[in-house]
PLY file of the C-alpha trace (Angstrom):
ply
format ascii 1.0
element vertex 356
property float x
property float y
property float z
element edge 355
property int vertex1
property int vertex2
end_header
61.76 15.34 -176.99
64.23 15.75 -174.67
62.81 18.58 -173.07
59.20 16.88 -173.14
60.36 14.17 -171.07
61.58 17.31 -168.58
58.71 19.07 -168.52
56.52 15.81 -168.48
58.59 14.17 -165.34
57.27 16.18 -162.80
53.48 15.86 -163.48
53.76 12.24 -163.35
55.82 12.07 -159.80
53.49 14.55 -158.57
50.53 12.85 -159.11
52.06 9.28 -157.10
51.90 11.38 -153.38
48.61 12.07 -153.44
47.53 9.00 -154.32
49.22 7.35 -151.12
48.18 9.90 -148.67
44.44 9.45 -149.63
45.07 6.03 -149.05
46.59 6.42 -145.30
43.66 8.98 -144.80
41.03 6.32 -145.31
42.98 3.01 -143.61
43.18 5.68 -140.27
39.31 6.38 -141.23
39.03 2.66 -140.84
41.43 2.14 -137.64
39.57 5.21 -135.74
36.12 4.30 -136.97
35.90 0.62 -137.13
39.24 -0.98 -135.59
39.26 0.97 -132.18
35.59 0.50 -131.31
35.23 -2.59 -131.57
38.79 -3.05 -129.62
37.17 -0.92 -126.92
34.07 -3.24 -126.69
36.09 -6.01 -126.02
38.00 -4.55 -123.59
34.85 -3.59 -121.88
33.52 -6.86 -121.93
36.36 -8.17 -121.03
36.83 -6.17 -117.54
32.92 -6.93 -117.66
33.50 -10.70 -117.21
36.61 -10.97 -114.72
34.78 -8.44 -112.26
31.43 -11.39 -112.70
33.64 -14.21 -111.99
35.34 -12.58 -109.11
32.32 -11.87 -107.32
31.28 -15.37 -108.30
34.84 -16.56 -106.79
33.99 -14.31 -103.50
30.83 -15.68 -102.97
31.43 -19.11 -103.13
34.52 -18.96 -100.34
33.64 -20.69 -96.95
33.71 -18.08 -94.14
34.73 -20.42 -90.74
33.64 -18.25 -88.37
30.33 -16.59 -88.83
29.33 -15.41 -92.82
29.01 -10.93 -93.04
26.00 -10.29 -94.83
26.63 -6.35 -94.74
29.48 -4.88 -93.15
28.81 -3.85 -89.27
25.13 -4.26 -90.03
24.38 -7.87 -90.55
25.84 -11.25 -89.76
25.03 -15.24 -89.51
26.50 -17.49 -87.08
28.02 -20.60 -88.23
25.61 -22.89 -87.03
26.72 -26.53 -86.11
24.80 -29.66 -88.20
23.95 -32.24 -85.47
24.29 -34.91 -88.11
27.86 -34.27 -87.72
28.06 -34.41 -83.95
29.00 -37.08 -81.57
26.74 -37.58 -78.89
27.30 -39.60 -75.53
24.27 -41.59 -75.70
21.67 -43.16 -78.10
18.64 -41.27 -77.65
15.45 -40.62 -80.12
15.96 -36.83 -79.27
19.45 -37.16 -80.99
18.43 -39.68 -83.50
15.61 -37.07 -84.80
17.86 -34.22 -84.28
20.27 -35.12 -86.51
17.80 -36.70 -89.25
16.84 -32.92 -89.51
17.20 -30.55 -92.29
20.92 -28.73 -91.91
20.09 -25.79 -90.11
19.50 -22.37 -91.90
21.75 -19.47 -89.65
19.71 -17.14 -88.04
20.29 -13.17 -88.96
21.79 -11.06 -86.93
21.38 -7.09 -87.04
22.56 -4.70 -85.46
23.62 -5.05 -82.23
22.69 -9.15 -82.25
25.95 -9.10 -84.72
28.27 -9.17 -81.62
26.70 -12.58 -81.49
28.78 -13.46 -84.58
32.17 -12.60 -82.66
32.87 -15.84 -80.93
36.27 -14.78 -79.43
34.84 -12.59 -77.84
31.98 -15.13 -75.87
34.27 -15.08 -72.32
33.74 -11.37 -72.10
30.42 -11.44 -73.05
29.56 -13.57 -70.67
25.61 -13.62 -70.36
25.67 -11.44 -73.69
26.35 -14.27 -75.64
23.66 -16.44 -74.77
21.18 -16.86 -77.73
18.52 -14.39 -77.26
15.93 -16.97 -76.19
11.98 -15.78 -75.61
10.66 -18.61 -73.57
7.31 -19.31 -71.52
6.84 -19.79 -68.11
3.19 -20.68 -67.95
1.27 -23.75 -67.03
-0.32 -25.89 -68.03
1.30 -25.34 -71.30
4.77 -25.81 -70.00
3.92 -28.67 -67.64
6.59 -31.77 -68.15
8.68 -29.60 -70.37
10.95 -31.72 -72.29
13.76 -31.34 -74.86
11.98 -32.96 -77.67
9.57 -30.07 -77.46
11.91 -28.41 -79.38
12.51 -30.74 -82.12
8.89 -29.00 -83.59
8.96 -25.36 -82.46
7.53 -22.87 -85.05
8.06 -19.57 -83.48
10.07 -18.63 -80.45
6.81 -17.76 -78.35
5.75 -21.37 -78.40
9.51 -21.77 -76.40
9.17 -23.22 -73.23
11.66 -22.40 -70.98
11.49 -26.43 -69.01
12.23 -27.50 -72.39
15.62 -25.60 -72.78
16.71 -26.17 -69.35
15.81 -29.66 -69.80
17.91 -30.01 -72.93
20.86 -28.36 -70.96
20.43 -29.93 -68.44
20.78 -33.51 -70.28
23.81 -32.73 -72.49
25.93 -30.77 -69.36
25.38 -33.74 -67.15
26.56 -36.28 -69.83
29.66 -33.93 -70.73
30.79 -33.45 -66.85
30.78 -37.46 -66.77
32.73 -38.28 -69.69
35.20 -35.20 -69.07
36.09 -37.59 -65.48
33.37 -35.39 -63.30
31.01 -36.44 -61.01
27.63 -34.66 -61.28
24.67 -34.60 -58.91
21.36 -33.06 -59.39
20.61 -30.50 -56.62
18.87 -27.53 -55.49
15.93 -26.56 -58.17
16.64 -29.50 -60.61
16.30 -31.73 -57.48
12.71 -30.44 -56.70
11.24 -30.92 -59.62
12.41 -34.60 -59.84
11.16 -35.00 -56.28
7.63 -33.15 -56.82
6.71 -35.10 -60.06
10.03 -36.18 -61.81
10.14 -33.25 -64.37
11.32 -29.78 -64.87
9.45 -27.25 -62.83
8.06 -25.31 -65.62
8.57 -21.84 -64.02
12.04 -22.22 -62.77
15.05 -20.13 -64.05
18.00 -22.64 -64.95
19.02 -25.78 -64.15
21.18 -27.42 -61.03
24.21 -29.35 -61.30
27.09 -29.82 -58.48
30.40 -31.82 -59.20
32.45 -33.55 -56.93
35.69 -31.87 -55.71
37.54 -29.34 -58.22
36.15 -29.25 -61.64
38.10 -31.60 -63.90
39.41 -31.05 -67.59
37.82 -27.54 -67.63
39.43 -26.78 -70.68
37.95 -29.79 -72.23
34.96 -29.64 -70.82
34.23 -25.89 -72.18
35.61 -26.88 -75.82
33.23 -30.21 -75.41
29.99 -27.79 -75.08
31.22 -25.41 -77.22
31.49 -28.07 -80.18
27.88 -29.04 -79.34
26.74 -25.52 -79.48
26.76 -24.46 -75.73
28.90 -21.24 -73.89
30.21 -21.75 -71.00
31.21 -18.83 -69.16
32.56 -17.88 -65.44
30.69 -15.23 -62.92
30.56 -16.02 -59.53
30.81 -19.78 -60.43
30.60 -21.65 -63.76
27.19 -21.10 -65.87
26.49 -22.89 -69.67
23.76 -21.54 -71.77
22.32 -22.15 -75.67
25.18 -20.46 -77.82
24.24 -18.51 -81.48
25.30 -21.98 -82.59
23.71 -24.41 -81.51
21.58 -26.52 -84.52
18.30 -25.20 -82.88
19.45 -21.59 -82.62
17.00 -20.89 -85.60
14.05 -22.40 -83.84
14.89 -20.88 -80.57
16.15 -17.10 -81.52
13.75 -14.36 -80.65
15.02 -11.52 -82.82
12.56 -8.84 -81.12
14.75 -9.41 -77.71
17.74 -7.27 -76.67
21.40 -9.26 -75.67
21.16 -11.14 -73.36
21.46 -9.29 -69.65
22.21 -11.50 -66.51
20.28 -14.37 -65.67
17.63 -13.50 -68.31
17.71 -16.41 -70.51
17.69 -20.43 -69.62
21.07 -21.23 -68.06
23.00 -24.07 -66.13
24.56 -22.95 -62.35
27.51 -25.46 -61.45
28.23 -25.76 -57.83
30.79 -27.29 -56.42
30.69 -30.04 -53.58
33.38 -30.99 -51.21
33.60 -33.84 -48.72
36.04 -32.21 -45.63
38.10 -34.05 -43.56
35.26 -34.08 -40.61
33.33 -36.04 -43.63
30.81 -33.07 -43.79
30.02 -31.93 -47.25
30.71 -28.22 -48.10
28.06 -27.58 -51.18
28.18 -24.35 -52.23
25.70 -21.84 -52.33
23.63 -23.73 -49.55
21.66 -21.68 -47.02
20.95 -24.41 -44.38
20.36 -24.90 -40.71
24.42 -25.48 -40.82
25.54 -22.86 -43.56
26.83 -25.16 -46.06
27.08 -27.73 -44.42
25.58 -30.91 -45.06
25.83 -34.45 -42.69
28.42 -36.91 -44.73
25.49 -39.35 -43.85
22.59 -37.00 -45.95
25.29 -36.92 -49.16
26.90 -40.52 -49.36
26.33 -42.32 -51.12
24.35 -41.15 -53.77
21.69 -41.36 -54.47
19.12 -41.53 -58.03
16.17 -39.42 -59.39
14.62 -39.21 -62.12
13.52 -36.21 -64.53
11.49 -36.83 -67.82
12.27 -40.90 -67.58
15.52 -40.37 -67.30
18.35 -41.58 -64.07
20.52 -38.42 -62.43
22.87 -38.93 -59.47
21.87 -36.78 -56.62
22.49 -37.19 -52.40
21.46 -39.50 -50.61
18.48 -38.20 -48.91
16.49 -35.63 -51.01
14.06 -34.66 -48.72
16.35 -33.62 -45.99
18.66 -31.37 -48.99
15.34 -30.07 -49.95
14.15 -29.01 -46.18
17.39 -27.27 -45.36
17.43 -25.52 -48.64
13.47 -24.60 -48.88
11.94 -24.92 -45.56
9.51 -28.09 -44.73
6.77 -26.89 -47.15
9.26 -27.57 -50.35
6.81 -29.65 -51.71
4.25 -26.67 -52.37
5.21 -24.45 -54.98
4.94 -21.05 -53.73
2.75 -18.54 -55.39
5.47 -16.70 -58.61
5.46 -12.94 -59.09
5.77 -11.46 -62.34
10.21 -11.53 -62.95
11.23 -8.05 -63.56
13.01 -7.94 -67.02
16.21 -7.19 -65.35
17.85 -9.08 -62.54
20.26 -7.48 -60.34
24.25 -7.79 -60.45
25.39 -11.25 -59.40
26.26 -11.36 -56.02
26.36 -14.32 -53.56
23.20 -12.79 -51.59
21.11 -12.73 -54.78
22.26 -15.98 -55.88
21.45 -17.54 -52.70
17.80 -15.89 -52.74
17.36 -17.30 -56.13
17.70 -20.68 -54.15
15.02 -19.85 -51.34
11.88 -19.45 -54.38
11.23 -22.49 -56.19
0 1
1 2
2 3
3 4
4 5
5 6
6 7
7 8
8 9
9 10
10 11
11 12
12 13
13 14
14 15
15 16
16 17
17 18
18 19
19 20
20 21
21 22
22 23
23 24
24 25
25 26
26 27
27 28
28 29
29 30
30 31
31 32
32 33
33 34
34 35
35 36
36 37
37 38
38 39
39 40
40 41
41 42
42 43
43 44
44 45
45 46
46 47
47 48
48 49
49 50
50 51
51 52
52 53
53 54
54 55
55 56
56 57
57 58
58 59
59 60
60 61
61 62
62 63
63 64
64 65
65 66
66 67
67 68
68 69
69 70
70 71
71 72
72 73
73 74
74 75
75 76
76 77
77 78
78 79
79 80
80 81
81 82
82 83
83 84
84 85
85 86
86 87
87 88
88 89
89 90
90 91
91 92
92 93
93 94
94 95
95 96
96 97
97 98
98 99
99 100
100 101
101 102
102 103
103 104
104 105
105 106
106 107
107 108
108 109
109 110
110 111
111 112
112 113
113 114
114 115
115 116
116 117
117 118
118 119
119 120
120 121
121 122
122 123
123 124
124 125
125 126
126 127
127 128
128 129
129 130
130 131
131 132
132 133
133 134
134 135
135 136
136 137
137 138
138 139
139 140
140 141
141 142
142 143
143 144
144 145
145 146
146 147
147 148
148 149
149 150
150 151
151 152
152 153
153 154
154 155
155 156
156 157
157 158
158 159
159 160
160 161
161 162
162 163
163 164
164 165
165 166
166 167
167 168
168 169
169 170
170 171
171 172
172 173
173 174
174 175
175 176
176 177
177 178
178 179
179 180
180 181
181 182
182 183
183 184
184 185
185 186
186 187
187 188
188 189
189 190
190 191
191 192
192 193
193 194
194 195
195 196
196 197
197 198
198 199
199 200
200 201
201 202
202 203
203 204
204 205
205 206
206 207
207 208
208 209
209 210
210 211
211 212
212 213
213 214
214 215
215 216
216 217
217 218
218 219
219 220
220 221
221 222
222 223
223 224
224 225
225 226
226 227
227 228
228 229
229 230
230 231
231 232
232 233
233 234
234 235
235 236
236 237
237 238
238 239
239 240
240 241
241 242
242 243
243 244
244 245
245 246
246 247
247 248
248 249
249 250
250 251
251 252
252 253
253 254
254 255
255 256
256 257
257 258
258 259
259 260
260 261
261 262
262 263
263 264
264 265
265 266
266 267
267 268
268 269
269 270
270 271
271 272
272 273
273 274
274 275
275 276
276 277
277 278
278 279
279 280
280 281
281 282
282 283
283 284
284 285
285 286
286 287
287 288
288 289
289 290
290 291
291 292
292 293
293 294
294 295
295 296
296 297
297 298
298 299
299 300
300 301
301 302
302 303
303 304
304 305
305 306
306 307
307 308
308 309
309 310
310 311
311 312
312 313
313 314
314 315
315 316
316 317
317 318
318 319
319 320
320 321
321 322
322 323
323 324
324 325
325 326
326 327
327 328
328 329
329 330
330 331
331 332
332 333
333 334
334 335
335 336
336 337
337 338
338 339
339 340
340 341
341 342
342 343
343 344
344 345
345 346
346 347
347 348
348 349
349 350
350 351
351 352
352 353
353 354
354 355
């Protein structure tokens, strides 16, 4: 019996360890074949989800500046929403303007994205101007105003009297509530005086200021927040910037940067009363240099463009004889512009006065 229970002993111990290492074999089955696949797919999903919501998270931040569409390749300007802007006056052009839709930002590519780097505007200079297609011809562009552009479908309906126009309003009311004292002169002036409008073929607009130009600082920030660059070469200039609420209407995408002069501007020329009373305006190619008779100058005078009041000298006619010649009140026959202007220099400048 004894010895039964001796021999007997190890068969049944034998038997136990077998039993428990088929079990382990087929929980790891389970782990390897059930468990850790499923824990994978989770983990996938998982990563799936956090790498959606971050792109959701990227997407959704504000960009201040201007918004990169593709890296070096593409970029929108951070166009300014005129119902947000304060304007000087009550006008239907502003009323209208700001019961518009909020402006979609153009697209930039290529090398229009240097458009998108506004610290970088100074430097630029002209190159920062909004690339701006606009017409020249008449009658088309005859009385060009600013509302024009309020219902502009494609930059070649532009007219360029309608953007200098515009300028031409909103500089004027800037330099007076930044302390300055603008008058309308040269080109600006010649239009008023030939039929009280914008000639339609002209380059820019003309505006002097008394003395030394006040709160420049301001003054530039003040355009800038309405979407305007103001800039310095040769003397102070203001054009349509990238952000301006109407960029969209006005942008010609087909057009290279801006080069000098090639794109509706504002020329700022200072005017100083000397102590022989004599006025020194600047750029003026007159009988006496640039010299004008105290008498001519003070006090001012009014004209108006487009049914609207501008300060100007005294006597317009005699301004416009020594800066045009006695037959300033025929236009003279225009020449095709060349697509590039030459370098700034006070000899072109001046010409550019002599050809209205």
């Amino acid at each position: 019996m004894d010895k039964k229970l001796e021999e007997g002993a190890p068969h049944r111990v034998a038997g136990a360890p077998r039993s428990i290492l088929n079990c382990k074999v087929s929980w790891l089955k389970l782990v390897f074949l059930d468990v850790i696949p499923t824990f994978v797919l989770v983990l996938i999903g998982l990563v799936a989800f956090g790498l959606v919501m971050e792109s959701h998270i990227v997407s959704c931040m504000r960009v201040p500046k201007s918004t990169i569409l593709n890296e070096e390749e593409v970029c929108a300007p951070a166009v300014l929403n005129a119902s947000t802007i304060e304007y000087h006056t009550v006008h239907r052009y502003y009323s209208a303007l700001k019961e518009m839709d909020p402006p979609t930002a153009p697209t930039f590519r290529g090398k229009h994205t240097e458009l998108c780097k506004e610290d970088k505007r100074a430097k630029m200079k002209y190159g920062y101007c909004l690339p701006i297609s606009s017409r020249k011809d008449t009658p088309f562009c005859t009385a060009g105003d600013r509302t024009d552009l309020l219902s502009v479908r494609s930059p070649d309906s532009v007219c360029y009297a309608s953007v200098l126009h515009m300028l031409l309003v909103e500089v004027y009311e800037e330099l007076e509530a930044t302390g300055n004292s603008p008058l309308i002169v040269f080109g600006s002036l010649l239009g008023a005086v030939r039929n009280g409008s914008m000639i339609p073929f002209t380059e820019d607009t003309d505006i002097g200021f008394v003395g030394r130009l006040k709160a420049k600082e301001q003054l530039q920030d003040a355009l800038w927040r309405k979407g305007y660059h103001m800039f310095f070469m040769n003397i102070w200039r203001v054009c349509v910037a990238p952000t301006h609420p109407l960029a969209p209407k006005l942008y010609d995408p087909s057009l290279p940067l801006t080069r000098n002069f090639a794109v509706p501007y504002v020329d700022l020329y200072q005017m100083k009363r000397l102590n022989n009373g004599n006025w020194d305006i600047e750029e003026l190619q007159a009988s006496n240099g640039r010299l004008m008779p105290y008498d001519k100058v003070e006090p001012f005078s009014q004209v108006t463009i487009n049914g609207m009041p501008f300060d100007t000298v005294r006597d317009p006619h005699f301004f416009l004889r020594e800066a045009y010649g006695p037959n300033y009140m025929t236009p003279r026959p225009r020449r095709t512009p060349a697509p590039v202007r030459p370098k700034a220099t006070d000899s072109v400048m001046n010409a550019t006065k002599t050809t209205k």
